[in-house]
PyMOL Python script that loads the backbone (N, CA, C, O; Angstrom):
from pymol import cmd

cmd.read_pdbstr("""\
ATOM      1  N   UNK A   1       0.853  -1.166   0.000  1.00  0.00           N
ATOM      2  CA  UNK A   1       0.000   0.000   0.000  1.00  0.00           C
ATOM      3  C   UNK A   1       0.899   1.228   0.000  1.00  0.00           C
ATOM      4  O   UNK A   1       1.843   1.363   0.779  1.00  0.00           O
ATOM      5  N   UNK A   2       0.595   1.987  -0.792  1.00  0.00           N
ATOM      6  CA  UNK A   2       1.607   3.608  -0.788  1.00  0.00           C
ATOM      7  C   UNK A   2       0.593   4.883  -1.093  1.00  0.00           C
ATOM      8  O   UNK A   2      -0.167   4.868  -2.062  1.00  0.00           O
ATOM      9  N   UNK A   3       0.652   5.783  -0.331  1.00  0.00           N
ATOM     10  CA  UNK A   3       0.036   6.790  -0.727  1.00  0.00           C
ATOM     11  C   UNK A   3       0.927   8.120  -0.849  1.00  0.00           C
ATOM     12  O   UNK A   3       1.956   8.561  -0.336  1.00  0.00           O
ATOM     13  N   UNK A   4      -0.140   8.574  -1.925  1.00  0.00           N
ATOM     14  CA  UNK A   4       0.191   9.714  -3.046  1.00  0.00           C
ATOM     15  C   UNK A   4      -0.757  11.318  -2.282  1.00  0.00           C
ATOM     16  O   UNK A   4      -1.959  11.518  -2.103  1.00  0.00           O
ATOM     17  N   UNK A   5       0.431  12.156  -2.014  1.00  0.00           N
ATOM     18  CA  UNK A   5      -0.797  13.325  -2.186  1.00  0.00           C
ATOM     19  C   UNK A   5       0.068  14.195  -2.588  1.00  0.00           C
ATOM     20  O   UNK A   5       1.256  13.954  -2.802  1.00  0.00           O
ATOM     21  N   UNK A   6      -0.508  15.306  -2.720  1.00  0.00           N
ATOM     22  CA  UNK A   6      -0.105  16.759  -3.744  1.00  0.00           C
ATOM     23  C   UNK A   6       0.304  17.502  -2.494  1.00  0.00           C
ATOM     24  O   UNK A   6       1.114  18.400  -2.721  1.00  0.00           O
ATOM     25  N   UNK A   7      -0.088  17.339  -1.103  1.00  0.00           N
ATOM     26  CA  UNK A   7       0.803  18.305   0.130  1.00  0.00           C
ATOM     27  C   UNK A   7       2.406  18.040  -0.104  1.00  0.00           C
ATOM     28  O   UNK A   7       3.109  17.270  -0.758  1.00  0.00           O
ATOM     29  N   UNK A   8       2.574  19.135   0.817  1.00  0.00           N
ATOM     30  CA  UNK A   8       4.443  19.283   1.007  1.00  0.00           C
ATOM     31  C   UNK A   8       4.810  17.979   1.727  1.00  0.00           C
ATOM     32  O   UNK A   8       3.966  17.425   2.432  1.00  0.00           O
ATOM     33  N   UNK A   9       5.734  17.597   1.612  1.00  0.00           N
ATOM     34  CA  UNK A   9       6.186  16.316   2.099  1.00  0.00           C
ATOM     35  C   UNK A   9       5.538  16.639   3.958  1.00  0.00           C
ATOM     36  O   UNK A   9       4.688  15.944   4.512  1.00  0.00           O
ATOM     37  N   UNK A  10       6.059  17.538   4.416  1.00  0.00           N
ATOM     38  CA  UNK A  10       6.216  17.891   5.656  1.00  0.00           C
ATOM     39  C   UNK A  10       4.806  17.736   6.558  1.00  0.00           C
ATOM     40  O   UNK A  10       4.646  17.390   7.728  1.00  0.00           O
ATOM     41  N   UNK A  11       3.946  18.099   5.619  1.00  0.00           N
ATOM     42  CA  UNK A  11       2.479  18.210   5.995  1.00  0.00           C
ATOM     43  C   UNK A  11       2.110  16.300   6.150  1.00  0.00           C
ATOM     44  O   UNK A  11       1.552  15.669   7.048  1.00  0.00           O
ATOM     45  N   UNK A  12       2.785  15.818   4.702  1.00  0.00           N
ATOM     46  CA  UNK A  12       2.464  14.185   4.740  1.00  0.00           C
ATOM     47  C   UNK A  12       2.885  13.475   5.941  1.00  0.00           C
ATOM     48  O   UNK A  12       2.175  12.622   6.473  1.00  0.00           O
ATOM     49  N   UNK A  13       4.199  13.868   6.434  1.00  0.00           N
ATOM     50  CA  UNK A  13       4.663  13.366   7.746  1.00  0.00           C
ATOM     51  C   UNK A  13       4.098  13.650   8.623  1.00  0.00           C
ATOM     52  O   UNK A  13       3.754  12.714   9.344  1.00  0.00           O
ATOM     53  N   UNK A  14       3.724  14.953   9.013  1.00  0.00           N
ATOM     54  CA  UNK A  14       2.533  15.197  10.157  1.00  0.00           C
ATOM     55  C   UNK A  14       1.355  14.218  10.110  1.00  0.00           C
ATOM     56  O   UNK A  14       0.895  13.473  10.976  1.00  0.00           O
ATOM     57  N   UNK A  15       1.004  14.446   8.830  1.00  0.00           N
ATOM     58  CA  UNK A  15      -0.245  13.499   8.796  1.00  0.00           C
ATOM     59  C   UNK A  15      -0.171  11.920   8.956  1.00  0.00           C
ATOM     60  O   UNK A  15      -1.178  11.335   9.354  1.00  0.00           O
ATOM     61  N   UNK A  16       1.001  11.196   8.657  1.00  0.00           N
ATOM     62  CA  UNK A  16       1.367  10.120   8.793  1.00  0.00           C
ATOM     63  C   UNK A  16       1.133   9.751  10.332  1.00  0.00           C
ATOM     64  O   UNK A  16       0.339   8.877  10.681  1.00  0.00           O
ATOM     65  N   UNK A  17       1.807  10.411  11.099  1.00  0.00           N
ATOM     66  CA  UNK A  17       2.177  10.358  12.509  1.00  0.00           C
ATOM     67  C   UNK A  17       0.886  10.974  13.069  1.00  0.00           C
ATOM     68  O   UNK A  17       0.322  10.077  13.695  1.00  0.00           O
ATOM     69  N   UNK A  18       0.198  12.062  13.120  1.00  0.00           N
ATOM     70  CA  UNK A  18      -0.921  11.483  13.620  1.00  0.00           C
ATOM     71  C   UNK A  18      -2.159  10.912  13.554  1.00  0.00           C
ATOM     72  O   UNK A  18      -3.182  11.083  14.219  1.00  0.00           O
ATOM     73  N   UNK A  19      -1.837  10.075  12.470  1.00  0.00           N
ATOM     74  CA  UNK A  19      -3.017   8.133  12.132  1.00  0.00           C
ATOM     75  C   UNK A  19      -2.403   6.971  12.502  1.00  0.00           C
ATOM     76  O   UNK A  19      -2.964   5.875  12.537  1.00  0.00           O
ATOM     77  N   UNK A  20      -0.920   7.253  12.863  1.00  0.00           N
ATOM     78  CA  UNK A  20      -0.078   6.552  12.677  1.00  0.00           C
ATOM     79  C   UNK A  20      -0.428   5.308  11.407  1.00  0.00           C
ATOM     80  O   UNK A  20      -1.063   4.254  11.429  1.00  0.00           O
ATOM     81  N   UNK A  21       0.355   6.059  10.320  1.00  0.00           N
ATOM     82  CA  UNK A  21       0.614   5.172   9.739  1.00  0.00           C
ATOM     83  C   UNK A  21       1.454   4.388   9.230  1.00  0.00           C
ATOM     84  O   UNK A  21       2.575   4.743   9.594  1.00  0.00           O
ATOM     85  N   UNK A  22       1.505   3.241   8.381  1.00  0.00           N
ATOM     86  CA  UNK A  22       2.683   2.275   8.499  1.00  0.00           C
ATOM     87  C   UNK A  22       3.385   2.505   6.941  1.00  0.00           C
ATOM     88  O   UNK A  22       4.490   2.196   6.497  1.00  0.00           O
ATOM     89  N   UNK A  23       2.246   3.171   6.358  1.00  0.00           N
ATOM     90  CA  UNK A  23       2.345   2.798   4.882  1.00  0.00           C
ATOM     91  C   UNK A  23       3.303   4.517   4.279  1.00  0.00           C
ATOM     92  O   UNK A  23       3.277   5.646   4.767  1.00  0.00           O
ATOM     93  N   UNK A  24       3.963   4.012   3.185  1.00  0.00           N
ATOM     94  CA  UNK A  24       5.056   5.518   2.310  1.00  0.00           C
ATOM     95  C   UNK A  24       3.805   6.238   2.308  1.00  0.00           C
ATOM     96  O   UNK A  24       2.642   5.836   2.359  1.00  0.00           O
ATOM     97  N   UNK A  25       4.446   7.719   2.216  1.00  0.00           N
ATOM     98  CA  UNK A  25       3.493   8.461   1.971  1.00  0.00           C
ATOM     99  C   UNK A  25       4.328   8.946   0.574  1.00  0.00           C
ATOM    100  O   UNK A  25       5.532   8.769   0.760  1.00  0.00           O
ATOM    101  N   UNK A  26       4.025   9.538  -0.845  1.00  0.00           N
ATOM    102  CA  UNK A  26       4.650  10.002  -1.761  1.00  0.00           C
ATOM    103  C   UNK A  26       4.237  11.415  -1.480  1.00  0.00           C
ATOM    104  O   UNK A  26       3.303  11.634  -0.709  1.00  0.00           O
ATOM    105  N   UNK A  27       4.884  12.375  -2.067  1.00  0.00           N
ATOM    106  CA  UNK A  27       4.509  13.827  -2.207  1.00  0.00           C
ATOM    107  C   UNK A  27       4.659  14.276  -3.332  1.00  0.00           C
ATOM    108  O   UNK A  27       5.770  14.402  -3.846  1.00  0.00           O
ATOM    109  N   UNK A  28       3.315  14.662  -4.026  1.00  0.00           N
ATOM    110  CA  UNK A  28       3.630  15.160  -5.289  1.00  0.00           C
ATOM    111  C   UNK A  28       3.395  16.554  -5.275  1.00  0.00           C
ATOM    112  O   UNK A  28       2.535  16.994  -6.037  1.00  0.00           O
ATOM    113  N   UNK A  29       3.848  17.111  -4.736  1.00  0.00           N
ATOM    114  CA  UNK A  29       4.027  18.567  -4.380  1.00  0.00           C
ATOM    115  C   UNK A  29       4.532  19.362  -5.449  1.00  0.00           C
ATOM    116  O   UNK A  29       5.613  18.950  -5.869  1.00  0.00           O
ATOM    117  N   UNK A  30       4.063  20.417  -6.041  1.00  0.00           N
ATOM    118  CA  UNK A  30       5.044  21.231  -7.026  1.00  0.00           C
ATOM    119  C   UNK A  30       4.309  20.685  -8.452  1.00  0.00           C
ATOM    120  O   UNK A  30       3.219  21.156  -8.775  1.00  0.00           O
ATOM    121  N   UNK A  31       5.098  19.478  -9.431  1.00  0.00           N
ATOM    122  CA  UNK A  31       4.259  19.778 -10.512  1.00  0.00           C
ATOM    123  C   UNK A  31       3.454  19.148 -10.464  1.00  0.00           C
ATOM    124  O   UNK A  31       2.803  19.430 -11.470  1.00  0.00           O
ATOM    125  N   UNK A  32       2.633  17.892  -9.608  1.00  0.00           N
ATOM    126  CA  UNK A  32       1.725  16.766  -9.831  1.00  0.00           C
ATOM    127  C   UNK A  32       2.056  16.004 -10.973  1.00  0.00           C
ATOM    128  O   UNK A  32       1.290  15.761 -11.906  1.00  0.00           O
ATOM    129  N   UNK A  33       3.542  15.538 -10.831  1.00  0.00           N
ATOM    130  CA  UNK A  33       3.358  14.615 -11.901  1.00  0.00           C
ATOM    131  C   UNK A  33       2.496  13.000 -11.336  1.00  0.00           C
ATOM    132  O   UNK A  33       1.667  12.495 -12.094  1.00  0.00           O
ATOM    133  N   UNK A  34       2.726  12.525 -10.360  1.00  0.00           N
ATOM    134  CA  UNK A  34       1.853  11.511 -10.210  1.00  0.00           C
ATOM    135  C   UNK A  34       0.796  11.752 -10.514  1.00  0.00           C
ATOM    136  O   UNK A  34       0.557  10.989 -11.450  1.00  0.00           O
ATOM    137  N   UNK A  35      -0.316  12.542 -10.266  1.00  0.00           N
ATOM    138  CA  UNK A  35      -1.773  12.843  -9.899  1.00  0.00           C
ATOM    139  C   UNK A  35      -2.127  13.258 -11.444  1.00  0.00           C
ATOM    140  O   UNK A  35      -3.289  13.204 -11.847  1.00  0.00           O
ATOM    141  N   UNK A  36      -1.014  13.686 -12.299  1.00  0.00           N
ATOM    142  CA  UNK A  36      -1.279  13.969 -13.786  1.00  0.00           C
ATOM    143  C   UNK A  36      -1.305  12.335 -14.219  1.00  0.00           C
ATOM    144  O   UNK A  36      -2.362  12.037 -14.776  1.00  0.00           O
ATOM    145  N   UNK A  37      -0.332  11.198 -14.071  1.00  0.00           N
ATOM    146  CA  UNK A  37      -0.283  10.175 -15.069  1.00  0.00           C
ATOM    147  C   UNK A  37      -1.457   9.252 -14.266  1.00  0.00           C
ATOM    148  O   UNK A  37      -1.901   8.186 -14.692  1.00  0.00           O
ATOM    149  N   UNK A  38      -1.792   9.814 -13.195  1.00  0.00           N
ATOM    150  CA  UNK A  38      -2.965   9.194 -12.902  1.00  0.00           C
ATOM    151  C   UNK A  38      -4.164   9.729 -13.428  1.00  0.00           C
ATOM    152  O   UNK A  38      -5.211   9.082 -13.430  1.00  0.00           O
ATOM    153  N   UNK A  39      -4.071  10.822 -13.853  1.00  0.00           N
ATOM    154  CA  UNK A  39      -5.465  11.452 -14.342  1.00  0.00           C
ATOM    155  C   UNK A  39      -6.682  12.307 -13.225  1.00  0.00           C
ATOM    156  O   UNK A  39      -7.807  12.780 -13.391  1.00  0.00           O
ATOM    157  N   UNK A  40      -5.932  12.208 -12.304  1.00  0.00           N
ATOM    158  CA  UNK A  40      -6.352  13.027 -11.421  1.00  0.00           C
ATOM    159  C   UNK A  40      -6.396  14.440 -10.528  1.00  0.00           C
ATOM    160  O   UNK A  40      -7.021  14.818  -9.537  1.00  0.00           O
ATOM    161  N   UNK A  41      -5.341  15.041 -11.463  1.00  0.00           N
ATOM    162  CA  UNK A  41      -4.726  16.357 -10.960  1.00  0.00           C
ATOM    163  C   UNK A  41      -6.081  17.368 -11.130  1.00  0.00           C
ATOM    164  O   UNK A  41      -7.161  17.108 -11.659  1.00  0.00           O
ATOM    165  N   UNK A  42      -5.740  18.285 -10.654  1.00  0.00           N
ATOM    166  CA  UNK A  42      -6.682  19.848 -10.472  1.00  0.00           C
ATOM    167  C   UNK A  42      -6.046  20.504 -10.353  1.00  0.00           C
ATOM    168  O   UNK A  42      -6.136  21.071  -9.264  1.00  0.00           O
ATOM    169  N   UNK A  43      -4.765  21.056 -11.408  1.00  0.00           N
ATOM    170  CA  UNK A  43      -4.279  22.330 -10.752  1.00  0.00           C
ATOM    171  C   UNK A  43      -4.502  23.548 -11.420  1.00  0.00           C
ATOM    172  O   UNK A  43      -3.627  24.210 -11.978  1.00  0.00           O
ATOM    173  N   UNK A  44      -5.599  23.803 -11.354  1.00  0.00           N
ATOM    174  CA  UNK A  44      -6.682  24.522 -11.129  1.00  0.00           C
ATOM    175  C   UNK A  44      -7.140  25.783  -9.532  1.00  0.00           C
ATOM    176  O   UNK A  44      -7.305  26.939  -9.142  1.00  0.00           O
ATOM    177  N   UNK A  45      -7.123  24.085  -9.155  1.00  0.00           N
ATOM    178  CA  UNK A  45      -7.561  24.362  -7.470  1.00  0.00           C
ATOM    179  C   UNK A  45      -6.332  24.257  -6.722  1.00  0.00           C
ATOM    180  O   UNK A  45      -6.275  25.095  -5.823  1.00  0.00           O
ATOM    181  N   UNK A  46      -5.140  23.352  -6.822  1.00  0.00           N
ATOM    182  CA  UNK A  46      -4.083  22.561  -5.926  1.00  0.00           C
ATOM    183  C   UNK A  46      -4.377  21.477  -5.890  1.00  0.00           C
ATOM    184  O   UNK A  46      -3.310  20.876  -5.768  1.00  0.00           O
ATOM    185  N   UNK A  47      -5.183  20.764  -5.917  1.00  0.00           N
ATOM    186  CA  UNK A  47      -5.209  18.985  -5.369  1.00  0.00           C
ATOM    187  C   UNK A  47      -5.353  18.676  -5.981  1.00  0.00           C
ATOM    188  O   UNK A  47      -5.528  19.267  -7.046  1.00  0.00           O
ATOM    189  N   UNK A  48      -5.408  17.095  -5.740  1.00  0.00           N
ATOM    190  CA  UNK A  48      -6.032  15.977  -6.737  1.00  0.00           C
ATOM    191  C   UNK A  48      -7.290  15.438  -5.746  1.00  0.00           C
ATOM    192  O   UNK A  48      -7.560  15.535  -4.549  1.00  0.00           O
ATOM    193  N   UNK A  49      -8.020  14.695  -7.166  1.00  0.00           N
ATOM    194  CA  UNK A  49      -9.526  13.944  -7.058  1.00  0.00           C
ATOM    195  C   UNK A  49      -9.234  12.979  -5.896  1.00  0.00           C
ATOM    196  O   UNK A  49      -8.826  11.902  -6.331  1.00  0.00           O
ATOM    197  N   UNK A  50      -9.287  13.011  -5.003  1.00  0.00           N
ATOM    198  CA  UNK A  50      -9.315  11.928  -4.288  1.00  0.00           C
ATOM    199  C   UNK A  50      -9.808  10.355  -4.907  1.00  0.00           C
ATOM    200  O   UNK A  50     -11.023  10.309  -5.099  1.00  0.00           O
ATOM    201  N   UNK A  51      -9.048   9.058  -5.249  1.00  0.00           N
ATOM    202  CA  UNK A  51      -9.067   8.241  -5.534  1.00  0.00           C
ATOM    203  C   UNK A  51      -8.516   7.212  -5.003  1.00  0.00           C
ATOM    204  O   UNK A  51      -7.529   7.320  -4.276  1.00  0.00           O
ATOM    205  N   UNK A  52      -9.073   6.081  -5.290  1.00  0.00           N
ATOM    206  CA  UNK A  52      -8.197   4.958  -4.578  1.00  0.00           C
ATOM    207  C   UNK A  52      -8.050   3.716  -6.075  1.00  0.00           C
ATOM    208  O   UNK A  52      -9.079   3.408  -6.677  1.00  0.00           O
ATOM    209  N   UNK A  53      -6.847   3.201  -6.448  1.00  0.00           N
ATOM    210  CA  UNK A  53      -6.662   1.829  -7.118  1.00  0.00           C
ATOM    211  C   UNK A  53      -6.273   0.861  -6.917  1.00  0.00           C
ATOM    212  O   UNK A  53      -5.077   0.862  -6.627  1.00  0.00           O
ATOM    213  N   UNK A  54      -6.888  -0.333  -6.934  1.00  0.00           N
ATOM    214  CA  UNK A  54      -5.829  -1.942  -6.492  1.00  0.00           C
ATOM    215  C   UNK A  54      -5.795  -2.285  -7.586  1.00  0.00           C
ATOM    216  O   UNK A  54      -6.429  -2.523  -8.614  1.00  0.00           O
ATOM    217  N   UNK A  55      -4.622  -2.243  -6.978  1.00  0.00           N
ATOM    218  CA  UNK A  55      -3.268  -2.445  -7.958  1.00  0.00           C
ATOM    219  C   UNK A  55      -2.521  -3.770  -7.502  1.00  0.00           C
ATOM    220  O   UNK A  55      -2.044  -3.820  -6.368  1.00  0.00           O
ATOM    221  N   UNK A  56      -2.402  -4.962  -8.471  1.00  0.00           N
ATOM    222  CA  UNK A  56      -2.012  -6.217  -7.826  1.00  0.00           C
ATOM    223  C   UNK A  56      -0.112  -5.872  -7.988  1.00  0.00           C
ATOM    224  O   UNK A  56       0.364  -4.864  -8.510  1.00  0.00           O
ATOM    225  N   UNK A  57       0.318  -6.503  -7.655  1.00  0.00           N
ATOM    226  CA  UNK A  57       2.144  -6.646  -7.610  1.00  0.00           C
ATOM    227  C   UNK A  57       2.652  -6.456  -9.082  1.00  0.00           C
ATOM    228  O   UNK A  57       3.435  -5.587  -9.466  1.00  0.00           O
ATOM    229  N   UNK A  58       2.014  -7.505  -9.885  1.00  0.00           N
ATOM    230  CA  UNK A  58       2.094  -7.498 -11.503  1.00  0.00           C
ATOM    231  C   UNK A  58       1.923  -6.324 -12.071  1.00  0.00           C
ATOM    232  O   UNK A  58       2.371  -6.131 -13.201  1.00  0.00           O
ATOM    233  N   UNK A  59       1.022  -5.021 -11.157  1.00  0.00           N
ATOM    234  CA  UNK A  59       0.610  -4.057 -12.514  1.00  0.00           C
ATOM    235  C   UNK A  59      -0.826  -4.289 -12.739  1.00  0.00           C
ATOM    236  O   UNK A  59      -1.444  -3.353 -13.247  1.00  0.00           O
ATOM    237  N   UNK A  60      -1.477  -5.380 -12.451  1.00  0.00           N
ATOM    238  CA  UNK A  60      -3.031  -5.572 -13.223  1.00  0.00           C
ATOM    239  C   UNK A  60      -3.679  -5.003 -12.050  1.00  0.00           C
ATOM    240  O   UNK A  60      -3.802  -5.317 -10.866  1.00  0.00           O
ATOM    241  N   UNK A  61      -4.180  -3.709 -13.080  1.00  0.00           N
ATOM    242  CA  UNK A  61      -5.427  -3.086 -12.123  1.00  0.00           C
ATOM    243  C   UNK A  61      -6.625  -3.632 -11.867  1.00  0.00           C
ATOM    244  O   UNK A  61      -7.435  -3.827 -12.773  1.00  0.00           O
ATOM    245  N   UNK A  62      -6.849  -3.915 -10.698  1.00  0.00           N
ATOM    246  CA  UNK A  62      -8.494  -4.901  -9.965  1.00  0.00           C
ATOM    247  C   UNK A  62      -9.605  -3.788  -9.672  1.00  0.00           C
ATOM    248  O   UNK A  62     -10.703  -4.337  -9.757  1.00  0.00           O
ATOM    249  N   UNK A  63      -9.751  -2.250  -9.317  1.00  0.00           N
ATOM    250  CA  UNK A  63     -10.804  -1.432  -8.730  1.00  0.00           C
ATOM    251  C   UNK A  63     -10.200  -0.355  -8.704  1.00  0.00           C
ATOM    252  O   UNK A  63      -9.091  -0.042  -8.270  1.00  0.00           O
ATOM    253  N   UNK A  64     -11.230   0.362  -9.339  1.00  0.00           N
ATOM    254  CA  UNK A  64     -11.176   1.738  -9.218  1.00  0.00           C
ATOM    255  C   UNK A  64     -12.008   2.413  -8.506  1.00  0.00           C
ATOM    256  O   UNK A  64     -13.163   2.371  -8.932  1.00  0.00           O
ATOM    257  N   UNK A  65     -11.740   3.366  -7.040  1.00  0.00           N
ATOM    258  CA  UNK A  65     -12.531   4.110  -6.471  1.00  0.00           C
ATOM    259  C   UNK A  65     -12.717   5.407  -6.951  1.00  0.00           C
ATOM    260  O   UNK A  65     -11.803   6.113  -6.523  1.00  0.00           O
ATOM    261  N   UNK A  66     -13.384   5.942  -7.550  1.00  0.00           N
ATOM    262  CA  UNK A  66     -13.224   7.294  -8.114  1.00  0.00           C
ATOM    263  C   UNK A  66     -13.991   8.113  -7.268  1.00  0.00           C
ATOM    264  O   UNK A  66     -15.075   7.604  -6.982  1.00  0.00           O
ATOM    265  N   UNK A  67     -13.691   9.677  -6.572  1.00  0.00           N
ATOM    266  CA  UNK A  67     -14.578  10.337  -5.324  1.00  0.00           C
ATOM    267  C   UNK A  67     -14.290   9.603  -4.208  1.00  0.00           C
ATOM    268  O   UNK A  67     -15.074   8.654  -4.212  1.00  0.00           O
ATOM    269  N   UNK A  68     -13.650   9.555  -3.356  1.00  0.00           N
ATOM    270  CA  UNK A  68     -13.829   8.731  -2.407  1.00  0.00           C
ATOM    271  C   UNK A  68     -13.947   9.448  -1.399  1.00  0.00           C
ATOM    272  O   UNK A  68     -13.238  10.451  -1.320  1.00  0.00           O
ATOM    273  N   UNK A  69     -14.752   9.173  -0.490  1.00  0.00           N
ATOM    274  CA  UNK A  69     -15.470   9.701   0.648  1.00  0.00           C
ATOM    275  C   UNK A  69     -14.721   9.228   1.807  1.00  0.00           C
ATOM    276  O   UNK A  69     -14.346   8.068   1.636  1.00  0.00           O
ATOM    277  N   UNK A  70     -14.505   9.539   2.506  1.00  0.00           N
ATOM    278  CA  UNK A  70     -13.524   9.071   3.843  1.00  0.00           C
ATOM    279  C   UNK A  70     -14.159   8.212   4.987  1.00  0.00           C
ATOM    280  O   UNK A  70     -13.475   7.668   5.854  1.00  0.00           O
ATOM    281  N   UNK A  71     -16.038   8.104   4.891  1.00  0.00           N
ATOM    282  CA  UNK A  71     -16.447   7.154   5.754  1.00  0.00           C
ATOM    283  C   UNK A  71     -17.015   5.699   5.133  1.00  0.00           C
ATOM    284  O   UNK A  71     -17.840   5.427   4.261  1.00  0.00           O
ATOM    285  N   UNK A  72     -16.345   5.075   5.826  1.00  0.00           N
ATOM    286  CA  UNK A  72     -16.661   3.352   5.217  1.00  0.00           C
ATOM    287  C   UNK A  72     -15.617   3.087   4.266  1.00  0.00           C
ATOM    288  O   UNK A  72     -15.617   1.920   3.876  1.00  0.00           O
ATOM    289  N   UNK A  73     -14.334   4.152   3.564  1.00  0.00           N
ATOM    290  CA  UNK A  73     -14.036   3.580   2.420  1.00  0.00           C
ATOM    291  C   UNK A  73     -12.885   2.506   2.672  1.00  0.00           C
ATOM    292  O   UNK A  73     -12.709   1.695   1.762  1.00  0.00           O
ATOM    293  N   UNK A  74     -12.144   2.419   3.718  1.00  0.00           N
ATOM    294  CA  UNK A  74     -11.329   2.175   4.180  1.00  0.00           C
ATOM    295  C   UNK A  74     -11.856   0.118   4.501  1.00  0.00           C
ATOM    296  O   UNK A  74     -11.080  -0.796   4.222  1.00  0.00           O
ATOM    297  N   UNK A  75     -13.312  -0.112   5.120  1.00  0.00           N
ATOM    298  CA  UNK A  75     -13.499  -0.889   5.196  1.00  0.00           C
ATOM    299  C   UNK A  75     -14.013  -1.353   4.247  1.00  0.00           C
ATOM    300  O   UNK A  75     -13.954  -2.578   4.356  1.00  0.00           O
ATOM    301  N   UNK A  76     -14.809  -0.879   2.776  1.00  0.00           N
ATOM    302  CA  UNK A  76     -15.047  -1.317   1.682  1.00  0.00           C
ATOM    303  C   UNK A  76     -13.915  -1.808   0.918  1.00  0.00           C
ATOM    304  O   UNK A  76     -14.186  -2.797   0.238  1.00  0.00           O
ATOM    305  N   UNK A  77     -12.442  -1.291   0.826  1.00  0.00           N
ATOM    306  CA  UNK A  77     -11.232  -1.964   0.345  1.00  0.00           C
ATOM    307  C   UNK A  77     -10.679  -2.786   1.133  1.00  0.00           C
ATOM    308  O   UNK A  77      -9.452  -2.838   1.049  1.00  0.00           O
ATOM    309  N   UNK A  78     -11.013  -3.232   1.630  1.00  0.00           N
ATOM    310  CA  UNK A  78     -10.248  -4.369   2.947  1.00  0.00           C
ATOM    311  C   UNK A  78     -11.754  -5.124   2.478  1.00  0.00           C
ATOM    312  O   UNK A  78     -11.660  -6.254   2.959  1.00  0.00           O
ATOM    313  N   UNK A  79     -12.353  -5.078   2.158  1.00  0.00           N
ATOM    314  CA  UNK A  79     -13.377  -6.494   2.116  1.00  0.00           C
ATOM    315  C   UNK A  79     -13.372  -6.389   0.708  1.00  0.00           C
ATOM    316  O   UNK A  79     -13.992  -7.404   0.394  1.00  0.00           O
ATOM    317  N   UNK A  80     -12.985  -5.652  -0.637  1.00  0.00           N
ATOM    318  CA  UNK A  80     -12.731  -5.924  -1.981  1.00  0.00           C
ATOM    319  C   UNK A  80     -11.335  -6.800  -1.830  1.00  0.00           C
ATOM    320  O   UNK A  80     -11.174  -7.880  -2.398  1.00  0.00           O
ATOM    321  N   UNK A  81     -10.355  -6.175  -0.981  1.00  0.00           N
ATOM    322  CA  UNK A  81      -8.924  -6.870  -0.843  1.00  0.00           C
ATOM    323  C   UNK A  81      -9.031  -8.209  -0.782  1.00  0.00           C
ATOM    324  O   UNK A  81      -8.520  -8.982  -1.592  1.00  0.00           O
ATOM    325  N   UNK A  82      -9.854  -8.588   0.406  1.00  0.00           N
ATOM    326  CA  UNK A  82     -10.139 -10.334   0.597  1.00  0.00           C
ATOM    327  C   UNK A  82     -10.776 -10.866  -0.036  1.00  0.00           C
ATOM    328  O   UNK A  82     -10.838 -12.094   0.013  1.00  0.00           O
ATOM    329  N   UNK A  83     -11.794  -9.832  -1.222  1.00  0.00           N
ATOM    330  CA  UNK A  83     -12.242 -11.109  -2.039  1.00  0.00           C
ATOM    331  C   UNK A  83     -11.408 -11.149  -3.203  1.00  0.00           C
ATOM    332  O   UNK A  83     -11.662 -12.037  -4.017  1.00  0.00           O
ATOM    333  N   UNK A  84     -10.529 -10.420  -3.426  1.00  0.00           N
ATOM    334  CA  UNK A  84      -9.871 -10.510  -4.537  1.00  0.00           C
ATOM    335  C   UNK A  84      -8.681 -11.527  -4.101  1.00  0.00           C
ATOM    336  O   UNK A  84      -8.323 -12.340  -4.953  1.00  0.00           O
ATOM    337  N   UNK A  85      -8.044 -11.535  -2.830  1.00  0.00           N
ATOM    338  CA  UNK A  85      -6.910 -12.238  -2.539  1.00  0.00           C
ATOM    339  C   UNK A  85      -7.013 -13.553  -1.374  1.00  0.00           C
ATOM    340  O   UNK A  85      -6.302 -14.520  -1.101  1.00  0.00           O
ATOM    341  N   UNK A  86      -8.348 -12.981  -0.857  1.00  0.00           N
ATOM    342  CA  UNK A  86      -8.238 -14.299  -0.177  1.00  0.00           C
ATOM    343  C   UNK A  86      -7.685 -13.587   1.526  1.00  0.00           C
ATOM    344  O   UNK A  86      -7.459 -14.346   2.469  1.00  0.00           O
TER     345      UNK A  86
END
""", "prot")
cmd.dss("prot")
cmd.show_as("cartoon", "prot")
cmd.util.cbc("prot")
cmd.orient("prot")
């Protein structure tokens, strides 16, 4: 699992530490090139679309969350995860 956002690295580490999380955080801060080859940039506004993809080891994309809302989504990919992997 790795996550991507368009904040300053610095802000990602804050935010890491207090969810504590386990997982990279990336920072695409400055030009959005991630959030562009994902197709999700706004710089427009500053951010990107909030999205989520599973993504298997190989590369083969399994789900696309497009909009993602911050309640339930977390437990809706953990029960797509297990049916996809077991």
């Amino acid at each position: 699992m790795i996550g991507a956002s368009v904040d300053k690295p610095g802000s990602n580490e804050r935010w890491a530490q207090k969810y504590d999380l386990k997982m990279p955080l990336i920072s695409d801060f400055g030009e959005h090139t991630v959030a562009a080859a994902f197709g999700v940039a706004r710089p427009m506004v500053g951010v990107a679309k909030r999205t989520t993809w599973l993504i298997d080891p190989d590369g083969t994309l399994r789900r696309i969350y497009p909009a993602v809302k911050a309640k339930g989504h977390a437990a809706q990919v953990l029960a797509d995860c297990r049916e996809i992997w077991g």
